[in-house]
C-alpha positions as CSV (number, residue, x, y, z in Angstrom):
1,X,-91.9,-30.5,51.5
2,X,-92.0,-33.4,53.9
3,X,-91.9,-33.1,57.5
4,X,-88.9,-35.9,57.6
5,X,-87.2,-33.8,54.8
6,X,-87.5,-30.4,56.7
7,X,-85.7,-32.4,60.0
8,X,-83.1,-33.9,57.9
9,X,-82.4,-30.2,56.6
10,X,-82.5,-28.8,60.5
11,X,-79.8,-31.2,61.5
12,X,-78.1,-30.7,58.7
13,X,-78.3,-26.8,59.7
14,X,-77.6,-27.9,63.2
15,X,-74.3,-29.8,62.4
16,X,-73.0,-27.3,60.0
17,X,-73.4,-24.4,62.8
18,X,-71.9,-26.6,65.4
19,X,-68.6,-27.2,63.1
20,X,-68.8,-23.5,62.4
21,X,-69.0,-22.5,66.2
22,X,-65.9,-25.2,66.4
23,X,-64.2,-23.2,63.7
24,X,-65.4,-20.0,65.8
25,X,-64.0,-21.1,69.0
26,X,-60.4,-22.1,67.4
27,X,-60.4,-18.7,66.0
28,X,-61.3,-17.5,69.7
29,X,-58.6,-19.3,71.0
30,X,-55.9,-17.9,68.1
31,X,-57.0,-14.4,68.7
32,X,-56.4,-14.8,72.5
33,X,-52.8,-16.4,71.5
34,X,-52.2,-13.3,69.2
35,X,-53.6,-10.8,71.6
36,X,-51.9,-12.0,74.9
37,X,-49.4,-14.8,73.9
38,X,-51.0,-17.6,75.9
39,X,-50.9,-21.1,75.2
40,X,-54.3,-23.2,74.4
41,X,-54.0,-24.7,77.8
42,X,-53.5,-21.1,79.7
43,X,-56.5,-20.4,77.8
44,X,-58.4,-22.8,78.8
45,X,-56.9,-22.4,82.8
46,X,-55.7,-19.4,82.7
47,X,-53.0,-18.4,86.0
48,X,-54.5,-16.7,88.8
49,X,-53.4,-14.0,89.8
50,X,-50.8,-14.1,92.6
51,X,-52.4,-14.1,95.9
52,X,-52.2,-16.5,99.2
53,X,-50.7,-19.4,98.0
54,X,-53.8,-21.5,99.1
55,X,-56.1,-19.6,97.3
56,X,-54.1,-19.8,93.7
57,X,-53.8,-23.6,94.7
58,X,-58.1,-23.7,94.9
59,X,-58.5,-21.8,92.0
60,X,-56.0,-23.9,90.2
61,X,-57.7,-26.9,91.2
62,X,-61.2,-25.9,90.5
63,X,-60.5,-24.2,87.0
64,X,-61.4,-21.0,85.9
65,X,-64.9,-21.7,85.5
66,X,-65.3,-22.7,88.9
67,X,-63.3,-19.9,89.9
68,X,-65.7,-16.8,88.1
69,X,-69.1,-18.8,89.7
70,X,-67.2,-18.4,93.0
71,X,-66.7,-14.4,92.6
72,X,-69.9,-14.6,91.2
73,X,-71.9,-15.6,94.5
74,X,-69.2,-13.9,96.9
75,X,-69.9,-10.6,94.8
76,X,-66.6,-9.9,93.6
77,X,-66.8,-9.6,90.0
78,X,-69.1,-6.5,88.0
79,X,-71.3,-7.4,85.3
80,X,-70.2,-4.8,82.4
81,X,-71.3,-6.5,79.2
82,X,-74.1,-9.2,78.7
83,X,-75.9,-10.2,75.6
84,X,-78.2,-13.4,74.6
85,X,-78.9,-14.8,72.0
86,X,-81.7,-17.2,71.8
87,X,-80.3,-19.2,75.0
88,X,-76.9,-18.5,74.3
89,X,-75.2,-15.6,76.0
90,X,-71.9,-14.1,76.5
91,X,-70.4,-11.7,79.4
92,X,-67.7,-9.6,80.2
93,X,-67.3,-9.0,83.5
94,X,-65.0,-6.7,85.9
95,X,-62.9,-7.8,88.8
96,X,-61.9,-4.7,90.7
97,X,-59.1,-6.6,93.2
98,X,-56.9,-7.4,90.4
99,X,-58.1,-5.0,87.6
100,X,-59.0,-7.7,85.8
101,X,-61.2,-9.3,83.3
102,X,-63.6,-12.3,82.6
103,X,-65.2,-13.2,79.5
104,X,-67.5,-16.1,79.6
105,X,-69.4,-18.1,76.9
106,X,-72.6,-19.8,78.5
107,X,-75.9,-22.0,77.4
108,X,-78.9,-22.1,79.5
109,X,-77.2,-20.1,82.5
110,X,-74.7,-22.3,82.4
111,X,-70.6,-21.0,81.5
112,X,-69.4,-23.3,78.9
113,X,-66.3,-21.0,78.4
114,X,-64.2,-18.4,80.6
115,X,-61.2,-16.7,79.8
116,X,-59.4,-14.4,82.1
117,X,-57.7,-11.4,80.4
118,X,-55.8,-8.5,82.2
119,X,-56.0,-6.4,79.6
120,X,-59.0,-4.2,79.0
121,X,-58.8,-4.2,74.9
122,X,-58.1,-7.8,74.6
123,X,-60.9,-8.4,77.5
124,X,-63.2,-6.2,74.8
125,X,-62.1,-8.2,71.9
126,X,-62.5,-11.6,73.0
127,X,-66.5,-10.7,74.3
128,X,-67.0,-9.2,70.7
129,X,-66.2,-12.8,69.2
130,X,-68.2,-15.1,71.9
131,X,-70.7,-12.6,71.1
132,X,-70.3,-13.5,67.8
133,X,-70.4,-17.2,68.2
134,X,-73.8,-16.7,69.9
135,X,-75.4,-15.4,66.7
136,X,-73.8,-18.3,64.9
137,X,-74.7,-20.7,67.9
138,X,-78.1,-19.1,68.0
139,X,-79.1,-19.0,64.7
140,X,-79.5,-23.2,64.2
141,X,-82.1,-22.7,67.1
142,X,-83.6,-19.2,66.1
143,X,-84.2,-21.1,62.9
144,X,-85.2,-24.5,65.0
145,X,-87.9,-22.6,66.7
146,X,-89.3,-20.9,63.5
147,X,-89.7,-24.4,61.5
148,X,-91.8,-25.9,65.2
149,X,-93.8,-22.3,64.6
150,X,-93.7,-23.2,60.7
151,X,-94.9,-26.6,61.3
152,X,-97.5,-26.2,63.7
153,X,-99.3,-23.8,62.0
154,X,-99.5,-25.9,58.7
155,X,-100.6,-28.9,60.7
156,X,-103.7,-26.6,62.4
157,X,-104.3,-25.1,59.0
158,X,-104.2,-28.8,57.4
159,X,-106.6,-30.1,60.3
160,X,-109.1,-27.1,59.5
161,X,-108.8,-28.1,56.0
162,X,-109.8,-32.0,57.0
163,X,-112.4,-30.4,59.0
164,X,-113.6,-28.6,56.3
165,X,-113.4,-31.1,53.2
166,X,-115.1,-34.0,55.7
167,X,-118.1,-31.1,56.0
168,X,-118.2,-30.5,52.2
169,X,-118.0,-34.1,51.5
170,X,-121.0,-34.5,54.2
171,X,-122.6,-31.9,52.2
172,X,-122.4,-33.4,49.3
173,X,-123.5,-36.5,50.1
174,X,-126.5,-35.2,51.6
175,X,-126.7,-32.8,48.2
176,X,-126.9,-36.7,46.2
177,X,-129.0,-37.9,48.5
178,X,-131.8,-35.2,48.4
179,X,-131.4,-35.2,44.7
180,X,-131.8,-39.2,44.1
181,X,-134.9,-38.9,47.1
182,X,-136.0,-36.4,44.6
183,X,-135.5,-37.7,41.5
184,X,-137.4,-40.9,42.4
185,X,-140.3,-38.7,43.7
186,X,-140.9,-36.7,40.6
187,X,-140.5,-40.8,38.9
188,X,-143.3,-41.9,41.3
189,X,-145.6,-38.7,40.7
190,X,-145.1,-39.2,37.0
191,X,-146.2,-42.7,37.1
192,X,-149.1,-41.8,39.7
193,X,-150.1,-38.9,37.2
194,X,-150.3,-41.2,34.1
195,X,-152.5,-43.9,35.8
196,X,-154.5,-41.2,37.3
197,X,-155.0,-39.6,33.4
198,X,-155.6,-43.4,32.2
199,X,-158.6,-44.0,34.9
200,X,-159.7,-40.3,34.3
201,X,-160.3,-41.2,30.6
202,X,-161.5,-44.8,31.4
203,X,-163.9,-42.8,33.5
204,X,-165.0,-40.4,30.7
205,X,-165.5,-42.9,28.6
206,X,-168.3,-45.1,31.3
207,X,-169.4,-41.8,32.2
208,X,-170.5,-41.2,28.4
209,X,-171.6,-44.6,28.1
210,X,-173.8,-44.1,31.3
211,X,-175.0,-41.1,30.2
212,X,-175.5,-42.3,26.7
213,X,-177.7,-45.2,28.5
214,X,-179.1,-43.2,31.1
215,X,-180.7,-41.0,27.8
216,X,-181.6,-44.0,25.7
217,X,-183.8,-44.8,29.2
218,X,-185.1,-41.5,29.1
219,X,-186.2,-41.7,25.6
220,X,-188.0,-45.2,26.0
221,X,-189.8,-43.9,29.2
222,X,-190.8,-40.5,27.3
223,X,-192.3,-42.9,24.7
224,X,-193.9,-45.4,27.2
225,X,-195.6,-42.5,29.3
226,X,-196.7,-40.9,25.5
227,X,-198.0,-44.3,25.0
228,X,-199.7,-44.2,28.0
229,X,-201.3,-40.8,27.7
230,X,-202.7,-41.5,24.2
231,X,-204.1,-44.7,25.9
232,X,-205.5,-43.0,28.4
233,X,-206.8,-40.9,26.1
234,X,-207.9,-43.2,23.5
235,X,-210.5,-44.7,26.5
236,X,-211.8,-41.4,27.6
237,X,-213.3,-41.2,24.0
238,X,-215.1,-44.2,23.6
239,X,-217.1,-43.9,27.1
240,X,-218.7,-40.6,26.0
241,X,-219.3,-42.1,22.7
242,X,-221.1,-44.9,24.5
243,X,-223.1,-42.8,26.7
244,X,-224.4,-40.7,23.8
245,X,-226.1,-43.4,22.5
């Protein structure tokens, strides 16, 4: 598969989990309705509590969000519940003044959604389905991060593959090359042997012929010097003959 084909399947993935977490979060907000009768705008700023009339003005003012990171750095609310998914988390947290309840939907440490519920079985509820939209939420991601993994690897494996098919290619070159080199050896020792065996017989045959001459000169100087000797010979003979008489 191509790598443009695997991206337009991830944001595909991506866009489908984003309309379900939609669908996910309008179910939120229905079971909240059914489980404590509030409006989609209470839910999304809830009432505080009745306190000094300056402090339910600041909290209405700075929304419900703003309102839990508050009691979050003065150390008013208890962390019960947390769980993450990938970098998606939800929490339910405890806020002993009032008895109540927070349950907050957050990405990267930051709350993207709080509710505040005084009841501890709604409270319970509602963390159970951000919990659930996490997984959902998460999942695109989770799935994200294995493709990068996924992808990575086959583009290391397909670089140790280049590596490897340039050094068999190398090889073979050099393979052809040795084997021409060779080839055109064993041609140039074949012709040097053939025109070596043609001047060995050439050879043979002077060297026969010089012998053959070098005997026929033999023969004539046995004959000369057996000329000579009966010569020689021949004029002892008549000297004593001489001398007799």
């Amino acid at each position: 598969m191509k790598i443009s084909d695997c991206r337009g399947r991830l944001w595909l993935g991506v866009g489908v989990a984003c309309l379900a977490a939609w669908g996910t979060s309008a179910m939120a907000a229905d079971a909240v309705r059914d489980v404590t009768g509030a409006t989609s705008a209470q839910i999304a700023a809830p009432a505080v509590p009745a306190q000094s009339a300056s402090a339910s003005a600041s909290a209405a003012a700075s929304g419900t969000i703003q309102e839990l990171r508050d009691r979050i750095q003065n150390k008013e609310v208890t962390e019960l519940r947390t769980t993450y998914n990938g970098r998606y988390g939800a929490s339910l947290l405890f806020y002993p003044q009032t008895l109540g309840y927070y349950v907050a939907l957050f990405h990267e440490g930051q709350f993207w959604r709080v509710v505040k519920l005084a009841n501890e079985k709604k409270a319970e509820s509602l963390y159970a389905d951000f919990v659930h939209q996490t997984q959902v939420l998460a999942d695109v991601e989770i799935n994200r991060i294995k493709l990068e993994a996924q992808k990575a690897m086959i583009e290391r494996q397909l670089a140790e593959s280049e590596t490897r098919l340039n050094a068999v290619q190398n090889d073979l070159n050099i393979q052809r090359q040795q084997e021409q080199a060779l080839a055109q050896n064993q041609q140039a020792v074949r012709e040097q042997a053939a025109a070596l065996e043609t001047e060995r017989s050439a050879a043979r045959i002077r060297l026969s012929d010089v012998q053959g001459q070098i005997r026929s000169l033999e023969a004539q100087q046995n004959t000369v010097d057996s000329e000579l000797v009966r010569s020689v010979k021949g004029s002892g003979s008549t000297k004593k003959t001489t001398r007799r008489r």
